[in-house]
C-alpha positions in Angstrom: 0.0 0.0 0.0 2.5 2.4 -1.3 1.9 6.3 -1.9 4.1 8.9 -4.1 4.9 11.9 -2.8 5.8 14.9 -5.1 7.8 18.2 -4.2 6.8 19.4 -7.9 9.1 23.0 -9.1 9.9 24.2 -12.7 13.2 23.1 -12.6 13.3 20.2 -9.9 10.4 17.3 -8.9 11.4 15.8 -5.7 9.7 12.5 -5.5 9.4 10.4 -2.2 7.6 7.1 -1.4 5.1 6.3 1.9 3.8 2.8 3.4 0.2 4.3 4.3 0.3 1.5 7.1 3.6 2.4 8.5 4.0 5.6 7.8 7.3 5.7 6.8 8.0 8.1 4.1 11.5 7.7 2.4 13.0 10.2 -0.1 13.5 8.6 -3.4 15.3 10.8 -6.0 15.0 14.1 -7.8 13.5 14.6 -11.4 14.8 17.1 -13.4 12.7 19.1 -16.0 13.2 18.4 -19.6 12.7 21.6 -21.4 9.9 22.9 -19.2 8.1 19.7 -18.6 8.0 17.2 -15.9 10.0 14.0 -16.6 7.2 11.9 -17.3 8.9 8.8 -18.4 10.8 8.6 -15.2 7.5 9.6 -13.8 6.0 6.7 -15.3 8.7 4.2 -14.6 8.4 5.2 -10.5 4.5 4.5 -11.2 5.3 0.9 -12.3 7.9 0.2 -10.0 6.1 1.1 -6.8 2.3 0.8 -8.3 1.0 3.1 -5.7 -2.5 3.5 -5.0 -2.3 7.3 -4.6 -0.6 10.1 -5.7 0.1 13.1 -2.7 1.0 16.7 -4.0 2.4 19.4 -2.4 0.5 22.4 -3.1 1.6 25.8 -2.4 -0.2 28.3 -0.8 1.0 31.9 0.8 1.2 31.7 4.6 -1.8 33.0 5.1 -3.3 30.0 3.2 -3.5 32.1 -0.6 -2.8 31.1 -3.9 0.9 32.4 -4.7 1.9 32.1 -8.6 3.1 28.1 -8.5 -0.5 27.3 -7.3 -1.7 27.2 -11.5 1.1 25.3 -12.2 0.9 22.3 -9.3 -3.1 22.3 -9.8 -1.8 21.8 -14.1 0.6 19.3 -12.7 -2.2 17.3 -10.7 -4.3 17.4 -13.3 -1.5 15.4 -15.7 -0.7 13.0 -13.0 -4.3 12.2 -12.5 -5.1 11.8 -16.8 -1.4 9.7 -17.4 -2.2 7.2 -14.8 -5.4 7.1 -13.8 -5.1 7.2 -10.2 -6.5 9.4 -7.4 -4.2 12.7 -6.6 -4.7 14.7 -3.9 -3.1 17.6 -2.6 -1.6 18.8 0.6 -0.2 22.2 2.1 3.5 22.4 1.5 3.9 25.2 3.9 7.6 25.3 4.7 8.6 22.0 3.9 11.7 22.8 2.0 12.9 25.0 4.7 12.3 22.3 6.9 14.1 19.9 4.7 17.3 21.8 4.6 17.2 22.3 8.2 17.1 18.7 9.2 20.2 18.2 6.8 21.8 21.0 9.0 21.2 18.8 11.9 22.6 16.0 9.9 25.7 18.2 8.9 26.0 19.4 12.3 26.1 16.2 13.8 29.2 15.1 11.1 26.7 13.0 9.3 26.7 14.6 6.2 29.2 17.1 4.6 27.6 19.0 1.7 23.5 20.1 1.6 22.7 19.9 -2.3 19.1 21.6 -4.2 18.0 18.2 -4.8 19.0 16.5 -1.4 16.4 19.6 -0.1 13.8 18.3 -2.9 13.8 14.7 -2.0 13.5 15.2 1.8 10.7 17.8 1.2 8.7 15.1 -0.6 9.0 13.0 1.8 7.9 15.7 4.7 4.8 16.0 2.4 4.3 12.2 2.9 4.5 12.6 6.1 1.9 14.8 6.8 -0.6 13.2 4.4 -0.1 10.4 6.6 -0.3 12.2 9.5 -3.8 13.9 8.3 -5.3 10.5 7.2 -4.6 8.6 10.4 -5.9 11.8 12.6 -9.3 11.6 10.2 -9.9 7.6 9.9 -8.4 7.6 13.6 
């Protein structure tokens, strides 16, 4: 019962995968655009390999819960995922979750776990934050 998570950007996609019944979320890897576009055939090869039943999106809102001017492109970018593979996408608040991505791999630095913070170590991680708090919101309402 796997989900994908999706950090989606213009340049960078961070992608991340969840076990709804654990709730473990695990970064996976980092999609670079191709000429504007999402990289739908590595899109479509994560699809097959972890055949999720769910696709989680982190949508981006202003702090004060607004539409900012990447909200029209994730809502364009739901609506592809949803079309190419026929499964359910839904949407969660990405409020700060790259900020908190790069600071957790400060604490990892910090601690001399990890030496260099790259753009799409920060994308992967904040996929998988976006997991986390599906998850989180799922088990609060079915619990």
């Amino acid at each position: 019962m796997s989900v994908l998570g999706f950090d989606f950007g213009l340049q960078r996609t961070g992608v991340a995968v969840a076990n709804k019944q654990t709730g473990i979320a695990t970064p996976l890897c980092t999609l670079s655009s191709i000429n504007g576009q999402p990289d739908w055939s590595r899109i479509s090869q994560l699809v097959a390999e972890w055949r999720p039943y769910t696709l989680i999106v982190g949508m981006p809102y202003h702090l004060d819960g607004t539409k900012n001017e990447m909200t029209t492109r994730v809502e364009k970018f739901c609506r592809q995922l949803a079309g190419r593979y026929q499964l359910p996408v839904e949407t969660i608040s990405e409020q700060l979750t790259s900020l908190e991505a790069e600071q957790r791999l400060k604490e990892l630095r910090q601690a001399g776990c990890k030496k260099i913070i790259r753009k799409h170590e920060i994308d992967q991680l904040a996929a998988a934050i976006i997991l986390e708090s599906w998850v989180i919101k799922n088990a609060t309402i079915s619990g």
